[in-house]
C-alpha positions, 0 to 999 in steps of 0.5 A: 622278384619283380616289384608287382610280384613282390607287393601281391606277395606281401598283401596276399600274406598280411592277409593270410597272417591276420586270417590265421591270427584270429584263427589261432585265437579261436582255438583257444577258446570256446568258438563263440567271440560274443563271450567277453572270455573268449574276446579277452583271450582272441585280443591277447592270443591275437596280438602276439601272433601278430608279432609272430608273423612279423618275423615269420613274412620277414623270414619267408619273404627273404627265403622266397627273394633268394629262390626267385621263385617269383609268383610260385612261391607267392601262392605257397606262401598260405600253405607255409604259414598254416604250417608254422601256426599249426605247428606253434598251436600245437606246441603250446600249453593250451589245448588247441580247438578240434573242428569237428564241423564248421564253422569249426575254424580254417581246416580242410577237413571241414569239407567247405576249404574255398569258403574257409580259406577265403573267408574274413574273420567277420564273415566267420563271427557272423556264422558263428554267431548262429551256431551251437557246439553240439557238446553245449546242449544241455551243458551249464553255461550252454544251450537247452536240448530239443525235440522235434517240436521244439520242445525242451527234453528235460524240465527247468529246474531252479528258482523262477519267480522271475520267469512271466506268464499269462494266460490264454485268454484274450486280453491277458497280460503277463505276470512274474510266476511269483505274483501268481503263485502268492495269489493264494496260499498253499500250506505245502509251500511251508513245508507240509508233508502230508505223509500221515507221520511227520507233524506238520504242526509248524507248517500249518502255523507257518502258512497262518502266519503269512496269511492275512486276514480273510484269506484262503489257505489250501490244503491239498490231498494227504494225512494231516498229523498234528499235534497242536491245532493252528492259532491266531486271531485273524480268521482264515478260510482253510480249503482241504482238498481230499485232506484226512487225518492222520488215521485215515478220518475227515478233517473236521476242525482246525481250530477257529478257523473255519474249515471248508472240506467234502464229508460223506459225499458233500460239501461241508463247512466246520468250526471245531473251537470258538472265541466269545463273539464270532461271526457266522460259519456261513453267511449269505446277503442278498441285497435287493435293488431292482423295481419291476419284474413279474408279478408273483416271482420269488426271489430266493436268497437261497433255494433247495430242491429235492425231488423224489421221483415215484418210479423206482423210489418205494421209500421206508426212510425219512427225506427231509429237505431241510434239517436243522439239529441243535445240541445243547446242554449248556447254562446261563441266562441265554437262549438255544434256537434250532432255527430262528427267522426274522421279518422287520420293518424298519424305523424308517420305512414309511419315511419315503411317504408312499404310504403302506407297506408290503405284507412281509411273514416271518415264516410260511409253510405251504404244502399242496396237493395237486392229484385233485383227489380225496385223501384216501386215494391220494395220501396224507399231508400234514402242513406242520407238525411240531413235536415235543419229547420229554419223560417225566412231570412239568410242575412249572409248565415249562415245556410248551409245544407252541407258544405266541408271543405278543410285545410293543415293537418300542417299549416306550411307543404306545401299546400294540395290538395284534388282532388275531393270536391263531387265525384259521381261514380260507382262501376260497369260499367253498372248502371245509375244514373237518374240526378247526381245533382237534384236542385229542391229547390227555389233559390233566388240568384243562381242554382251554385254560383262560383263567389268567387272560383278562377281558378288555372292554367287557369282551366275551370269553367265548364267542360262537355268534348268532344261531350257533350250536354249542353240542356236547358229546353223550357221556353219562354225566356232562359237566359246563362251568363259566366262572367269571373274574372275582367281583369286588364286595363294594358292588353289590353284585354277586359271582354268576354260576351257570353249572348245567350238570347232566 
């Protein structure tokens, strides 16, 4: 063999020999060189090939020399080394790589044999880098399966808290699934089962436990069965969403937690239990700050309206808009109120020295009627009524239908005054009233009882002004007695009687 021949020989089969030992390698393991497995087995898989074929290019160089085959035996020199390999691969304990396609290794059978047999272990890594072995979709370790859009075929499963997320608002940023999941808290995250049977009673405890104070717990659609009611000082706010008892029923209590829930169609808000000094179920603050505006708007902390319309609303059943219903049948020394209002002026109001202050009611009640006709035509209207119902005697006359009070804002403060206890007047100077005060009830005692007021300053008891008529009813007898305050002895003077009798 010629020099020239001899050197391409040896080049062109140290190539070969360290092309088909990083093939040899590969088949060994999976066909992905970036596993640190894979790089461990290629290193050692390698470097005992390349011993290998140490001796097999002596072998074959000495075979070719004493053929003098010269440039022929030089280009079958690839031919016979794959062959070698590949009967070594198969001889070896490990099962070898099937290619099924590329880059499935040095195979003609991969349809591409120029690009194979010519390619640099390099070149190969590159390509396999970008591929996938159709055995690792959806394998462990492997790779996820997709449709045709993209799309994983089947759900994530595990724990992945970790995993971000965000919104799709603009501005939004990322959040671990963890942190937006701990926003609120779910009962069903501490195992709650809904089912109407199991006792969910730890669970619900669980989730008052981790809750803080003032925070929301949800409770999502189920039956609820439970055998103790949850506890704790720190209050909580429960939101049940379709939530019932374990009979089928409304959820109506969870202790002294406050319960917001739908009942009967609507939203409702309970509290079954309470503990000694509690705030309100429901509180709502409206804190005025601005100046200006229209004149005459109302500003409304809170506002209903109910409207009944006159086409298809021929009702026989009451429509309240408001109703409150106080049941109590407690004692002790305190007071039970079915609706309370509150108008004060504080302490500290005229500290600003812009003198006056605006008139404030601690309750108004107006009713209108806007027809412009009589009331035999249009209907009646009644601006309030306050009923009281009751069966048998009032020896201590505690019951009364409307009572006024009248007190000093500071007992320590100078008297007060209020001018008038029952006021009726007009706002125009044209409309009447029919009978200012109609007393048509049955009275046993007396029409105006004003034996226990006490004149200051000489006042009239009854005061009807000049040119007034004091007309009494025909009735076969009329009887009209003034009696004045006893009058101490030492004066000299003596009761006054005026007693027509008719």
């Amino acid at each position: 063999m010629s020099p020239f021949l001899k050197t391409r020989f040896l080049l062109s089969l140290c190539s070969g020999a360290a092309l088909l030992a990083g093939a040899e390698g590969a088949a060994s393991a999976r066909p992905n060189h970036l596993l640190p497995q894979y790089q461990a087995a290629w290193q050692a898989t390698a470097s005992a090939s390349v011993s290998q074929l140490s001796t097999l290019s002596a072998t074959a160089a000495e075979t070719a020399a004493r053929s003098g085959s010269g440039a022929s035996a030089v280009a079958q020199m690839p031919t016979l080394l794959r062959s070698a390999l590949m009967a070594k691969s198969l001889a070896s304990s490990v099962a070898p790589y099937v290619p099924t396609r590329p880059p499935g290794g040095l195979d003609a059978a991969t349809g591409v044999p120029a690009l194979w047999q010519n390619a640099t272990i390099g070149q190969i890594g590159v390509m396999a880098d970008g591929s996938v072995q159709q055995s690792d979709k959806g394998a462990p370790n492997g790779v996820a399966a997709l449709d045709a859009n993209g799309a994983m075929t089947a759900p994530v499963s595990g724990d992945l808290s970790t995993a971000t997320a965000k919104i799709g608002a603009n501005g939004a940023v990322g959040r671990p699934l963890a942190e937006r999941f701990a926003d609120q808290l779910n009962a069903k995250d501490f195992g709650l089962a809904l089912d109407g049977k199991t006792d969910d009673t730890a669970a619900l405890q669980a989730a008052k436990n981790a809750a803080a104070s003032g925070a929301v717990i949800q409770l999502p659609a189920g039956k609820l069965a439970l055998k103790a009611l949850p506890t704790g000082s720190m209050p909580n706010l429960w939101q049940a969403n379709g939530t019932l008892q374990a009979d089928g029923g409304p959820l109506t209590t969870l202790g002294t937690d406050v319960l917001e829930s739908t009942l009967e169609g609507g939203k409702y808000f309970a509290r079954g239990q309470t503990a000694a000094d509690m705030a309100p179920v429901l509180r709502k603050d409206l804190d005025v700050t601005h100046s200006g505006g229209k004149a005459g708007f109302v500003m409304n902390l809170e506002k209903g309206n109910c409207t009944i319309p006159s086409v298809g609303a021929a009702l026989n059943d009451y429509v309240w808009c408001h109703s409150t219903v106080l049941n109590s049948a407690a004692f002790g020394g305190g007071q039970h109120v079915a609706q309370a209002s509150l108008a004060q002026r504080p302490a500290n109001a005229l500290a600003d020295g812009k003198g006056s202050r605006s008139q404030i009611w601690a309750g108004y009640d107006e009713t209108r009627d806007d027809t412009g006709q009589p009331s035999n035509i249009a209907g009646s209207l009644v601006g309030r009524e306050i009923d009281v119902y009751a069966n048998a005697d009032d020896p201590n006359n505690w019951r009364i239908g409307l009572q006024l009070q009248i007190a000093g804002a500071d007992s320590a403060g100078t008297p007060g005054r209020v001018g008038k206890g029952i006021a009726l007047g007009n706002n125009d100077g044209t409309s009447a009233y029919g009978i200012m005060i109609d007393a048509a009830g049955r009275f046993d005692t007396a029409g105006i009882d004003l034996s226990r007021s006490t004149p200051v300053n000489n006042a009239p008891v009854l005061n009807i002004g000049a040119n007034r008529n004091l007309a009494f009813s025909e009735t076969t007898s009329r009887i009209f007695s003034l009696i004045p305050p006893p009058i101490p002895s030492d004066t000299g003077m003596t009761p006054r009687h005026f007693s027509p009798l008719g």
